[in-house]
C-alpha positions as CSV (number, residue, x, y, z in Angstrom):
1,X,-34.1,27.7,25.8
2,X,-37.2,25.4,24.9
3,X,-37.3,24.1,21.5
4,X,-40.7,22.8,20.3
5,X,-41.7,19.5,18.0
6,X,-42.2,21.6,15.4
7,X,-39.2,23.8,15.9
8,X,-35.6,23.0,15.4
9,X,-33.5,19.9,16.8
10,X,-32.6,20.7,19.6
11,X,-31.8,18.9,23.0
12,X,-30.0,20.8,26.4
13,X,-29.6,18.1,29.7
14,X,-30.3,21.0,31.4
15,X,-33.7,22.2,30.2
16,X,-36.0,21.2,32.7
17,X,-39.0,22.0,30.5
18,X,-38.0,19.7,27.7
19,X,-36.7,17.0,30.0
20,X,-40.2,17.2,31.4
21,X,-41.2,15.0,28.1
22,X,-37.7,14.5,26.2
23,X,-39.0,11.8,24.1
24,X,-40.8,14.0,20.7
25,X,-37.5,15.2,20.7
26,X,-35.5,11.9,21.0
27,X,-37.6,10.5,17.8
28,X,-36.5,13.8,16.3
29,X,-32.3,13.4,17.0
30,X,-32.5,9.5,16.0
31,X,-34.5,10.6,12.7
32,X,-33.0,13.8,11.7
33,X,-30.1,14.1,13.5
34,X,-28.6,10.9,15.3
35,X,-24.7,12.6,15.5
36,X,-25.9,15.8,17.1
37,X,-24.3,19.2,18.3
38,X,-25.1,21.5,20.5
39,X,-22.9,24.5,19.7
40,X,-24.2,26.6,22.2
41,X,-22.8,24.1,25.2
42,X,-20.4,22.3,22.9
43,X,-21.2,18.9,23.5
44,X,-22.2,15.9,20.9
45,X,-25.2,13.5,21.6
46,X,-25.9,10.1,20.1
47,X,-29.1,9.1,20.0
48,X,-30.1,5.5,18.3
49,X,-29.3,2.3,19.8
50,X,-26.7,0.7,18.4
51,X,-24.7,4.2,18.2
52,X,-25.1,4.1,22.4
53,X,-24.4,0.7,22.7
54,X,-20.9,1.3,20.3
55,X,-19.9,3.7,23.0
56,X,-20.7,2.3,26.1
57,X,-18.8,-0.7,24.9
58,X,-15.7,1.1,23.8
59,X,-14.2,2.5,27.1
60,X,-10.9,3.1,25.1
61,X,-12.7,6.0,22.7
62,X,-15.5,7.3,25.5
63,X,-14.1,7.3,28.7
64,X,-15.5,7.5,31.8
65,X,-12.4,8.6,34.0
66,X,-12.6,12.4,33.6
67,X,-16.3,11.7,34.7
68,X,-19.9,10.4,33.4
69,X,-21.5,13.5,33.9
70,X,-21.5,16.7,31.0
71,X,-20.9,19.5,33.5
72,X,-17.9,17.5,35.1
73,X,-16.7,16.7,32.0
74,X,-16.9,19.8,31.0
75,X,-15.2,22.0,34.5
76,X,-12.5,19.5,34.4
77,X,-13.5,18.4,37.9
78,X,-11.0,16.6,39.9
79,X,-11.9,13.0,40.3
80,X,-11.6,11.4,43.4
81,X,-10.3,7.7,43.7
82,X,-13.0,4.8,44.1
83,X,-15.9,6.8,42.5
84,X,-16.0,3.5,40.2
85,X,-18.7,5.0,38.0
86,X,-15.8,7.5,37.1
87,X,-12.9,5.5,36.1
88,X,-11.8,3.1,33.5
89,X,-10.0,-0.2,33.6
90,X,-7.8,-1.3,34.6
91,X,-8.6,0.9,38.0
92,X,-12.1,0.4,37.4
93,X,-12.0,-3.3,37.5
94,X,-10.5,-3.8,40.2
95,X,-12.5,-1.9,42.5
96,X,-15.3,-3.8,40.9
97,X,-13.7,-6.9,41.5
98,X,-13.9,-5.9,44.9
99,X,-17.2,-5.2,45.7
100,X,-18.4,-7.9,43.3
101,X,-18.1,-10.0,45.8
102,X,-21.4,-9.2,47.2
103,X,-23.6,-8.7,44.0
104,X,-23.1,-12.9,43.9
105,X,-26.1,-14.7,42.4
106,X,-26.3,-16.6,46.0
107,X,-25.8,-13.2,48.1
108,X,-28.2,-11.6,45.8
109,X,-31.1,-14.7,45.8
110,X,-30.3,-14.3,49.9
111,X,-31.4,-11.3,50.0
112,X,-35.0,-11.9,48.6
113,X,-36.7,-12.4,51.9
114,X,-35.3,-9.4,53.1
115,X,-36.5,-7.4,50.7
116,X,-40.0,-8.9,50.9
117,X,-40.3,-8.2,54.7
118,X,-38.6,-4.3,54.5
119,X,-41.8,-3.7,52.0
120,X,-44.3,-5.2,53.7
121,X,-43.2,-3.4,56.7
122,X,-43.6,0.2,53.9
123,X,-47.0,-0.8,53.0
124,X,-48.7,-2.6,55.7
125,X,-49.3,0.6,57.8
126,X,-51.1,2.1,54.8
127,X,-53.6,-1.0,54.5
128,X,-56.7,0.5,55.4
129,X,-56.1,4.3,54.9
130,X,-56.6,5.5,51.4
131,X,-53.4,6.8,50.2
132,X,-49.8,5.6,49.3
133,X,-47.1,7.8,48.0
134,X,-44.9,5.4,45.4
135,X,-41.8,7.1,46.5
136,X,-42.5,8.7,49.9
137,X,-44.2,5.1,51.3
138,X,-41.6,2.7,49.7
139,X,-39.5,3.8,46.9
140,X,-36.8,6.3,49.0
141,X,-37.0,3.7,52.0
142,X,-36.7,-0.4,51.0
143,X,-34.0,0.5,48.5
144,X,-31.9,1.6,50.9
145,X,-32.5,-0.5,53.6
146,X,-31.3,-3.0,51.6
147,X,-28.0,-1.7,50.1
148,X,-27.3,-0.8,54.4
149,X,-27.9,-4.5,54.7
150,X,-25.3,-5.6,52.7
151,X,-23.2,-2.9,53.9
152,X,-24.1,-3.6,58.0
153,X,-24.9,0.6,57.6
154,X,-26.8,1.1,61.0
155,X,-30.3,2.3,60.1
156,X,-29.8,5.5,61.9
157,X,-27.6,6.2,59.3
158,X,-30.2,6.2,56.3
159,X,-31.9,9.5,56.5
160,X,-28.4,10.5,56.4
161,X,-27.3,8.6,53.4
162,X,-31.0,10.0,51.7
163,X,-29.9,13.8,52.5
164,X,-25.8,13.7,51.2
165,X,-27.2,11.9,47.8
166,X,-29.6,14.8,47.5
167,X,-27.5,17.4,48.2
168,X,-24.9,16.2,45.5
169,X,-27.4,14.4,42.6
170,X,-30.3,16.6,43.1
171,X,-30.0,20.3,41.1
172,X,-32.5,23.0,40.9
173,X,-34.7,23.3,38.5
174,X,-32.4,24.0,35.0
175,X,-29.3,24.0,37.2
176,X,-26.0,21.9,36.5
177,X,-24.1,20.1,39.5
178,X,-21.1,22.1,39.1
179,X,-23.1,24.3,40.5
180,X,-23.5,23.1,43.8
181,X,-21.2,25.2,46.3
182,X,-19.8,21.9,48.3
183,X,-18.8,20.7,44.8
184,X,-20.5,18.5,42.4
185,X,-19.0,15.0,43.9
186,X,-19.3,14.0,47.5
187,X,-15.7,13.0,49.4
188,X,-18.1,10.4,51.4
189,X,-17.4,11.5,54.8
190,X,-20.5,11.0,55.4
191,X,-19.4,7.2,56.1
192,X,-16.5,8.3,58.3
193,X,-17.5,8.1,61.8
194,X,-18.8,4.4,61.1
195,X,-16.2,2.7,59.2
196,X,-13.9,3.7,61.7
197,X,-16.6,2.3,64.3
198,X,-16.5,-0.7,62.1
199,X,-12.7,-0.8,62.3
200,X,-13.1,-2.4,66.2
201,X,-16.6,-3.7,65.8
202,X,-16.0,-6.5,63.0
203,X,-19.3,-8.2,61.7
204,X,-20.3,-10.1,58.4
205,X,-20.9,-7.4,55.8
206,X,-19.3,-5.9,53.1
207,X,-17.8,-3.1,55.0
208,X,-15.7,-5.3,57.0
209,X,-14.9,-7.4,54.0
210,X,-13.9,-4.7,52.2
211,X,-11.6,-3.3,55.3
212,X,-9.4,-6.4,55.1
213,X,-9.9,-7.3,51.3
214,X,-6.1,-7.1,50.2
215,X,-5.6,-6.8,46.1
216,X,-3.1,-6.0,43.6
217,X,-3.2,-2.2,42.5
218,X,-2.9,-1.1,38.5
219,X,0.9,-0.4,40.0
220,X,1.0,-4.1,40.5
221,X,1.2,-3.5,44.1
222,X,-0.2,-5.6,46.8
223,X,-2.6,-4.0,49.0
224,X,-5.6,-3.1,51.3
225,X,-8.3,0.0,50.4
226,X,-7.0,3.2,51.5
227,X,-9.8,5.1,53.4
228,X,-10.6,7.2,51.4
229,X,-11.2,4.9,48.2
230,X,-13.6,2.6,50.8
231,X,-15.3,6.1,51.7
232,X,-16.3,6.4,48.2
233,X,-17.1,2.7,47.7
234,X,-19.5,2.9,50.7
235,X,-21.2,6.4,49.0
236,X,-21.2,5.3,45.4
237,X,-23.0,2.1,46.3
238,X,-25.1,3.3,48.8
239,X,-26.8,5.9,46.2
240,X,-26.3,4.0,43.4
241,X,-27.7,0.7,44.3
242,X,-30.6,2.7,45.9
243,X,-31.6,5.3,43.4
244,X,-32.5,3.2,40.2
245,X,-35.1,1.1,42.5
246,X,-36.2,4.7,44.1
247,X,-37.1,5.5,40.7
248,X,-38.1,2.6,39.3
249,X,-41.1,2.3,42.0
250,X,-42.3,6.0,41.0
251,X,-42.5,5.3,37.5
252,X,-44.3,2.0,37.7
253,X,-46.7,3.9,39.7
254,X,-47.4,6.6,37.7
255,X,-47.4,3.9,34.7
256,X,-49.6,1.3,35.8
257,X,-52.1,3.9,36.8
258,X,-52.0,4.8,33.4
259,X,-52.5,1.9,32.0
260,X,-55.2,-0.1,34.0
261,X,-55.8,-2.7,31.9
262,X,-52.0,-3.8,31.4
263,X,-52.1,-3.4,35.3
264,X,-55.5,-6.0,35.6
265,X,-53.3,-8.4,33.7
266,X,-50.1,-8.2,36.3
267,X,-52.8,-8.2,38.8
268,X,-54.3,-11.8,37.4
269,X,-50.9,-13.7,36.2
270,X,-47.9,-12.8,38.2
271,X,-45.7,-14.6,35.8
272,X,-45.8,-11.1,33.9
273,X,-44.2,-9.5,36.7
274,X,-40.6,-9.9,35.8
275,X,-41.2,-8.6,32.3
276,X,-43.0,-5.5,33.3
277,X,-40.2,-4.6,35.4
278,X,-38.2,-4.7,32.6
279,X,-40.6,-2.9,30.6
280,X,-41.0,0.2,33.1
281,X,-37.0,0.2,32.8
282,X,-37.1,0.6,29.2
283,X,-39.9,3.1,28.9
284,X,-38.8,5.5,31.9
285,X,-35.3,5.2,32.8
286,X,-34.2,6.6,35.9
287,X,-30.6,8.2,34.0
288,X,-31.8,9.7,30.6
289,X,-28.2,9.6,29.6
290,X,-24.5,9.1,30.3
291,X,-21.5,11.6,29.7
292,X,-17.9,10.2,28.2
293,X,-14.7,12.3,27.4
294,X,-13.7,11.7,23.5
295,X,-10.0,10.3,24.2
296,X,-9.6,9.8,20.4
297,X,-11.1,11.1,17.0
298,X,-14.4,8.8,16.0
299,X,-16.8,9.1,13.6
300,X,-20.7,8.4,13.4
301,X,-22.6,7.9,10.5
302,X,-19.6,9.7,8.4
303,X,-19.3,13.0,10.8
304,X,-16.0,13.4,13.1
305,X,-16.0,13.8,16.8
306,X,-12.7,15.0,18.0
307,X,-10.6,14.1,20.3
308,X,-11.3,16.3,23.7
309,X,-14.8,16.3,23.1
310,X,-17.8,15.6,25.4
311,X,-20.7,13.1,24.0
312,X,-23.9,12.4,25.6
313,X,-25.1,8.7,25.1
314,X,-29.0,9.0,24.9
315,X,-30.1,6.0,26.9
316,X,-33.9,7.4,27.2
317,X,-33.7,7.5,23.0
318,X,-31.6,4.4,22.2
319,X,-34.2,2.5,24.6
320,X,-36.8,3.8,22.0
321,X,-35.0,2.9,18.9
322,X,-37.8,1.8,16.9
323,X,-34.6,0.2,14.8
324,X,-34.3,-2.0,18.1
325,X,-37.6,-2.5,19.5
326,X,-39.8,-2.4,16.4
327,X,-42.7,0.3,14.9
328,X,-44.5,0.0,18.8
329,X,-41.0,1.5,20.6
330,X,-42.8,4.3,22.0
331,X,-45.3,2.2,23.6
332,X,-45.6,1.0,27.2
333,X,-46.3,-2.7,26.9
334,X,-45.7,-5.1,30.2
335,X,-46.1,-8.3,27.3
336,X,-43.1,-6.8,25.4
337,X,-41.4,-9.5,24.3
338,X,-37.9,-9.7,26.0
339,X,-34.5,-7.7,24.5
340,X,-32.0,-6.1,26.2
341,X,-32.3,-2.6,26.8
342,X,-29.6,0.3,28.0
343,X,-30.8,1.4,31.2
344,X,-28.2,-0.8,33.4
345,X,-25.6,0.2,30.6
346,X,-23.7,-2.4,28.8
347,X,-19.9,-3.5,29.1
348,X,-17.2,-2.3,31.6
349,X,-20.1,-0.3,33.6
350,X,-22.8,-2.6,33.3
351,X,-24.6,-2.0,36.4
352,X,-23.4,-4.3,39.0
353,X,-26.7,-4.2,41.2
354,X,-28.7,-4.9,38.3
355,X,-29.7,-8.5,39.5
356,X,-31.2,-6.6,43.3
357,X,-32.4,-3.8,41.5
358,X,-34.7,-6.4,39.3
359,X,-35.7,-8.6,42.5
360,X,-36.6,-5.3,44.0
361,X,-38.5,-4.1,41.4
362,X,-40.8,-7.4,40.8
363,X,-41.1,-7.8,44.9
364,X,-42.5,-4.1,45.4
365,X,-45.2,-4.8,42.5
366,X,-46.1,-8.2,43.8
367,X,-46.4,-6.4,47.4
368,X,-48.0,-3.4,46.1
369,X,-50.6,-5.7,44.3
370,X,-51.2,-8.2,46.7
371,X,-52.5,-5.1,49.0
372,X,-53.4,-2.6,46.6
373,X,-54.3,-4.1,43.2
374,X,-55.9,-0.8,42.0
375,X,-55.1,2.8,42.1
376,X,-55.3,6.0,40.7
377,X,-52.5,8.8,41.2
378,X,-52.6,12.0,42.5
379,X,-50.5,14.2,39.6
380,X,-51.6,17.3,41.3
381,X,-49.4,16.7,43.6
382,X,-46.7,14.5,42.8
383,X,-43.0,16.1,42.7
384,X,-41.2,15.7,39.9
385,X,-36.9,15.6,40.2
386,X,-35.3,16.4,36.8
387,X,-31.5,16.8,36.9
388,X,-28.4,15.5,34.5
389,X,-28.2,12.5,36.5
390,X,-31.5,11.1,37.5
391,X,-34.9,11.2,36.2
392,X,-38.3,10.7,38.0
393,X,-40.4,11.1,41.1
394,X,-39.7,12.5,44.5
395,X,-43.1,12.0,45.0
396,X,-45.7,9.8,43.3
397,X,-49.0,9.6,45.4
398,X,-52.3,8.1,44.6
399,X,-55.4,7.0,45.8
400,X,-55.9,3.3,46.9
C-alpha cells in the first residue's frame, strides 16, 4: 500500500515504493503527525528530532534487547547473546567494553594509512578506463578489508563475510526479514572454522584479544567469551562496521554527481572534506530508522504509547528536522555548518565505529577526487537495496 503526498499520512518500513523517496512523507509525519500509528501493522513512529533523540537516549523506556528491528520485535524472535546492537546494559556494556578496545583514537588514527592504500589499490585499476561503480569498485570492498584488518579475518574470508550479511540484511523487494527461511539473525558460524584456527595460531588482532579478554559478567562473574557470544562479536562487527561506509560511498556518488558545483568546491579546498561527509550522512542515511520495544507506558506530545508496544525512531526524518537544522533541512549542502545528527545514533548505541566510518568516508572522496574529480552516474543502471535495515546502493556506476 502506497500512499501519495497528497493522500493520507501514512508510512510502512516495508513499502519499497515509498522508501524509494520517504522524505515528502517524513515532512508530512513531523508536521501533521509526529506520534504516529500504523493500525494496520500496529507499530508507532516518531518522527522529529528531539522526539528520536528522547528515545534513543532512554534505553530504560525503548529497549533494544527484544531487538532493533520492527519484524523482530514484532515475531518475538529469540535473541542470541553478543548481538550487541540487540541488548541493553548492563550486558550491552560490557560487550562493548570489550571490543572498545580496538575503536581507540590511536588504533583508529593507525589505521589511516591502511585505508588510504586498500582504496587506492580499488581505484587505480580503473584510471584510464571510463567507468567506476561507487559500490561495486570500492564501497562493498575497502570497508571490509578494513574491519578484517582489525579482526586478522584472512581475506579469503571476505566474499564470505559479503554473502552471510546479504543473505540475513538484504530482503526482497517489500519483504520483512522474518521472512527469510534460515531466520532473520545469523548464529555467525560463518566465523567458526577460523576462530578456532585462531585458537593455535595467536597473532595481534582483535580476535585473539578477544579470545583471552577475561571480564566480569552482569552475574558478577569472572570470565572469558563463550564461543558463541565471540561468534556474534566477529559477525556484528564485521557487517556493521562495514555497511555504513558501503553505503555511505554510494550515496556520495550519486550526490556529488548531482550536485557539481558543491563537488568543484570539495574538488578545490579539501578542508571541506570532512564536513561533506558529514553532510552525505545526514542527507542519506544508510538505516532510515531504528526499532525499540516499549518496556513502560510514555507519552509524546500528550498521546500514550503503551507498554508492549513497538516504536520506530525516524532517523531519515529527525535528520531533517527543519526544528534542528533550520528552514534549508531538506537541502544537500557540503558548507552546512556543523550539528550533530542521528545517523550513528546517540547514547548507549552510539555507533562505536563511528570515528573509522568518518576517516573512511573523507579518504575515499579525497581518493576518488584526486583520480577522478568529475563524473556523471549511470542511474539506468544502478541497483538500488531497500530493506528495514539498510538503505542505499548495491550499485552506483558512472562515467569518469
Amino acid at each position: 500500500m502506497t500512499a501519495s503526498a497528497t493522500d493520507r499520512v501514512y508510512y510502512d518500513p516495508w513499502d519499497a515504493a515509498l522508501n524509494a523517496n520517504p522524505y515528502p512523507m517524513f515532512k508530512r509525519l513531523r508536521d501533521e503527525a509526529p506520534l504516529y500509528h500504523n493500525e494496520i501493522h500496529d507499530f508507532y513512529a516518531v518522527s522529529r528530532f528531539d522526539d528520536v533523540n528522547r528515545a534513543l537516549v532512554d534505553h530504560a523506556s525503548f529497549s533494544s534487547a527484544r531487538g532493533a528491528v520492527l519484524e523482530i520485535i514484532k515475531a518475538g524472535v529469540q535473541i542470541p547473546p553478543g548481538s550487541l546492537i540487540f541488548e541493553d546494559p548492563p550486558i550491552h556494556d560490557i560487550h562493548r567494553n570489550l571490543l572498545s578496545r580496538a575503536f581507540t583514537p590511536r588504533k583508529i588514527n593507525a589505521l589511516e594509512p591502511k585505508v588510504r592504500e586498500f582504496t587506492a589499490r580499488c581505484l587505480d585499476p580503473l584510471v584510464g578506463g571510463d567507468r567506476l561503480d561507487f559500490v561495486k569498485d570500492l564501497g562493498a570492498v575497502m570497508p571490509l578489508r578494513v574491519v578484517s584488518e582489525l579482526f586478522g579475518i584472512p581475506e579469503d574470508y571476505q566474499s564470505r563475510v559479503t554473502q552471510d550479511g546479504d543473505k540475513y540484511v538484504r530482503t526482497e523487494r517489500g519483504a520483512q526479514m522474518t521472512d527469510n527461511p534460515d531466520g532473520p539473525i545469523t548464529d555467525g558460524q560463518l566465523f567458526a572454522e577460523f576462530i578456532d584456527w585462531r585458537i593455535g595460531h595467536p597473532a595481534d588482532d582483535l580476535t585473539t584479544e578477544l579470545l583471552n579478554a577475561e571480564f566480569i559478567d552482569e552475574t558478577g562473574a569472572t570470565r572469558k567469551l563463550r564461543r558463541e557470544e565471540l561468534l556474534m562479536f566477529m559477525n556484528v562487527v564485521a557487517v556493521a562496521g562495514s555497511e555504513t561506509t558501503t553505503r555511505l560511498i554510494g550515496w556520495a556518488g550519486k550526490l556529488l554527481s548531482e550536485h557539481p558545483d558543491q563537488r568543484r568546491r570539495l574538488v578545490d579546498d579539501r578542508s571541506l572534506v570532512p564536513g561533506a561527509v558529514e553532510e552525505i550522512l545526514r542527507f542519506e542515511p544508510p538505516a532510515l530508522q531504528a526499532a525499540r520495544y516499549v518496556t513502560r507506558d510514555v507519552e509524546f506530545h500528550d498521546s500514550a504509547v503503551p507498554a508492549g508496544s513497538a516504536i520506530i525512531l525516524l532517523i531519515g526524518a529527525a535528520n531533517r528536522d527543519e526544528r534542528r537544522f533550520g528552514v534549508n533541512a531538506d537541502q544537500f549542502d557540503v558548507t552546512r555548518a556543523p550539528r550533530q545528527h542521528l545517523t550513528f545514533g546517540v547514547g548507549a548505541h552510539y555507533c562505536l565505529g563511528n570515528a573509522l566510518a568518518r576517516i573512511e568516508g573523507r579518504i575515499a572522496l579525497e581518493e576518488i577526487m584526486n583520480r577522478f574529480p568529475d563524473w556523471t552516474i549511470d542511474l539506468d543502471n544502478a541497483v538500488f537495496s531497500s530493506s528495514s535495515v539498510v538503505r542505499g546502493w548495491d550499485s552506483m556506476p558512472a562515467h569518469i
